[in-house]
N, C-alpha and C positions, 0 to 999 in steps of 0.2 A: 826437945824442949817441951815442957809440960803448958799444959794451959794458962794456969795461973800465971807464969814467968810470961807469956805470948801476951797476955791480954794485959798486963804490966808497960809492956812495950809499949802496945799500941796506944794505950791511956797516955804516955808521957811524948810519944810521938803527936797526939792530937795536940797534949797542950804548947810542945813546943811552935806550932805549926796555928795554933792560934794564938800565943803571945807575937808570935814574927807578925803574925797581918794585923795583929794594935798596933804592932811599933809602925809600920807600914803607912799603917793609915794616918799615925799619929806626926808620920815623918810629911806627910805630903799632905795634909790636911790643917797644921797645929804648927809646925816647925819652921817650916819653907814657906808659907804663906807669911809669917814674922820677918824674916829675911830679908825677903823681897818685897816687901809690901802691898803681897797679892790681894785685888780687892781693894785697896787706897785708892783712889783716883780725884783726881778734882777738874773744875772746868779750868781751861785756858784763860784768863781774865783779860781786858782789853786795856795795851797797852801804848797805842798810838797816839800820839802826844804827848805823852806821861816823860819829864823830865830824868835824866841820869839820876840825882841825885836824890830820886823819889823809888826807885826801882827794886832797892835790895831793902827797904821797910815794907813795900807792899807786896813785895813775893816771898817774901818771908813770912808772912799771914798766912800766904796759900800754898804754904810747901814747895815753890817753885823754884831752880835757880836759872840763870840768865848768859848768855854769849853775846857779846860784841863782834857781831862780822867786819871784816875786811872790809865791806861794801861799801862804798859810799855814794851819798845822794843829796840833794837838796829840792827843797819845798819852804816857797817863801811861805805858805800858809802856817807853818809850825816854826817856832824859836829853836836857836839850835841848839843840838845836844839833845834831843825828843824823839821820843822814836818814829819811824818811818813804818816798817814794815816790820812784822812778826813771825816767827815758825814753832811751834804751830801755828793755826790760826787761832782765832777767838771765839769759844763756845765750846773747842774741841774738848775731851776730857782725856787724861791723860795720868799714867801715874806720879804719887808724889815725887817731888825732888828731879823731878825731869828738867831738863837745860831747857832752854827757851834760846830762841837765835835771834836776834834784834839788829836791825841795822837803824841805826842814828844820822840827825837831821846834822849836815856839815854845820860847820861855824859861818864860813863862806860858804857861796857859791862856785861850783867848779866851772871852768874857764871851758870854753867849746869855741871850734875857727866860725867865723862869719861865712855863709855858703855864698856862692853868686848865686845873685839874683836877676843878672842885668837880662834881658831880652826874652824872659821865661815869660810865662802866662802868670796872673795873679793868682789863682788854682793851686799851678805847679808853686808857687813862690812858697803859698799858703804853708803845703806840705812838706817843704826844704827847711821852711825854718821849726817845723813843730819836728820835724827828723832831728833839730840840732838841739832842740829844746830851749828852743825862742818864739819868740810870740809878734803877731801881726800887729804893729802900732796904724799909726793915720795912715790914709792914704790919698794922696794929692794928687788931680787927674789933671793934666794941661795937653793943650793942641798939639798932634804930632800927628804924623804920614802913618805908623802905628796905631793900634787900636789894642786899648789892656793887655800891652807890653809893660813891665816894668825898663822904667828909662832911669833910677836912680834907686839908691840905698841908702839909707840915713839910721844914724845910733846918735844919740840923746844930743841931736841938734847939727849935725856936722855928718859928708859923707863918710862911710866907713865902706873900707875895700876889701873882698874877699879873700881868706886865710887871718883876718885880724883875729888876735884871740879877745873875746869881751866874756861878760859874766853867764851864766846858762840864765834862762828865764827874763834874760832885755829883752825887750818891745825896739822893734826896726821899723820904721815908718819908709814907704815906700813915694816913688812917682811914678807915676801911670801915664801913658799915652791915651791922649781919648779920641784920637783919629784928629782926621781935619774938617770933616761933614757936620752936620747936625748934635748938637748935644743933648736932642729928645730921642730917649730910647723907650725899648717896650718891656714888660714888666714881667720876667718867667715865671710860671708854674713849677712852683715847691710846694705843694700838698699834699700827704701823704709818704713824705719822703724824710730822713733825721734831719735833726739841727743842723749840726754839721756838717751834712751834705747841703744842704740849705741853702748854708751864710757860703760855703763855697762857689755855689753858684752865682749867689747872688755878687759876690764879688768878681765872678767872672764877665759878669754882664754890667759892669760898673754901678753895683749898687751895693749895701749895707744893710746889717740887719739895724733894723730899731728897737723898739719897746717887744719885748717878748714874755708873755702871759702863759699860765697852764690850766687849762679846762679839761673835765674831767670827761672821757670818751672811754668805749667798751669794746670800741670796733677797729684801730689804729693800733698800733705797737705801741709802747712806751714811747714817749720822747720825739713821737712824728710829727709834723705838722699838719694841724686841722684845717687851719681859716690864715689867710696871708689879708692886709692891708697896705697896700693896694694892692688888687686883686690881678689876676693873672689879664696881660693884655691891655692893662693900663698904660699908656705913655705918659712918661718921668722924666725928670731933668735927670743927666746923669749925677750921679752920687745921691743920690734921695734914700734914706732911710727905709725899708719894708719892716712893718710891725709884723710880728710870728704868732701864733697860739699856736701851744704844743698840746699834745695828748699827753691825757696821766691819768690812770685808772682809778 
């Protein structure tokens, strides 16, 4: 093979071997990023509260679409049919046309059994009924050989017995033992410590939180207590109100 025919070759081997890495590059740079919609991305927008029938106008703005989970939940604070919770979250960015997972606020409320309450500490009671997704109503202390015993359970006026099925999110009003001695107690120390460790104790030791404030501190955790009224070692009637000031940065 003579030169000229050699160096022929080699010229048409170069170009083949440079048109292959355009297509190459044109295939994964120009082609496939089209496709996929490499590089599209948008944020997660916030969709909690936002009604059903508001969902497929506003994500349709943002290239988004939507799943209705299985899940169910209820939050009296939202209407129902609104969203509850989101996936992804909100702010994330994400590419277009990605599903979004939404779980919806029930029409009703879901039904949960009534726990016993009877002979537990108001503490323990506090945490049985927030496990059931019920909430602490009044509570009425009268004379008994017991001391912040729960001696009864009460739903919207009438005893209610444990295993009853009622709405999730009732308020159960309780009756308390407050012994048979003296009804001046003394006043505990919750400073420094969460709310809701707080109001726990405080109802352990047969009292209530009252008027609760937020003052702005650098040195507490979020959401602690600074300053209590009345102060620690105060003697109170039983059931008396303690006013809270929380920490917030």
């Amino acid at each position: 093979m003579d030169k000229k025919k050699l160096k022929k070759i080699i010229k048409h081997l170069f170009y083949i071997f440079f048109l292959s890495l355009i297509m190459l590059l044109g295939f994964f740079y120009m082609f496939l990023p089209r496709i996929t919609n490499h590089g599209k991305t948008v944020q997660v927008p916030n969709l909690i509260g936002m009604h059903l029938d508001e969902l497929d106008t506003h994500l349709a703005t943002c290239h988004l679409r939507y799943v209705i989970t299985d899940n169910t939940d209820y939050s009296e604070k939202h209407p129902p049919f609104t969203v509850l919770q989101q996936f992804p979250a909100v702010g994330v960015w994400v590419k277009e046309n990605r599903k979004l997972y939404l779980t919806l606020n029930a029409e009703h409320p879901p039904l949960v059994k009534m726990p016993n309450l009877i002979e537990v500490s108001i503490r323990q009671a506090q945490l049985l009924l927030k496990n059931r997704g019920l909430k602490l109503g009044n509570i009425k202390y009268i004379p008994d050989i017991t001391k912040y015993t729960v001696l009864e359970q009460w739903y919207d006026g009438h005893p209610i017995s444990a295993g009853k099925s009622i709405n999730k999110g009732s308020s159960i009003d309780l009756v308390v033992g407050a012994g048979l001695g003296t009804q001046i107690i003394e006043v505990p120390d919750v400073v420094g410590i969460p709310l809701e460790e707080a109001s726990l104790i405080l109802l352990e030791y047969g009292m209530r939180v009252g008027l609760t404030s937020i003052e702005k501190n650098k040195t507490l955790p979020v959401g602690s207590i600074l300053r209590q009224n009345p102060v620690a070692g105060t003697q109170v009637r039983l059931g008396t109100a303690i006013n809270l000031y929380i920490a917030n940065p």
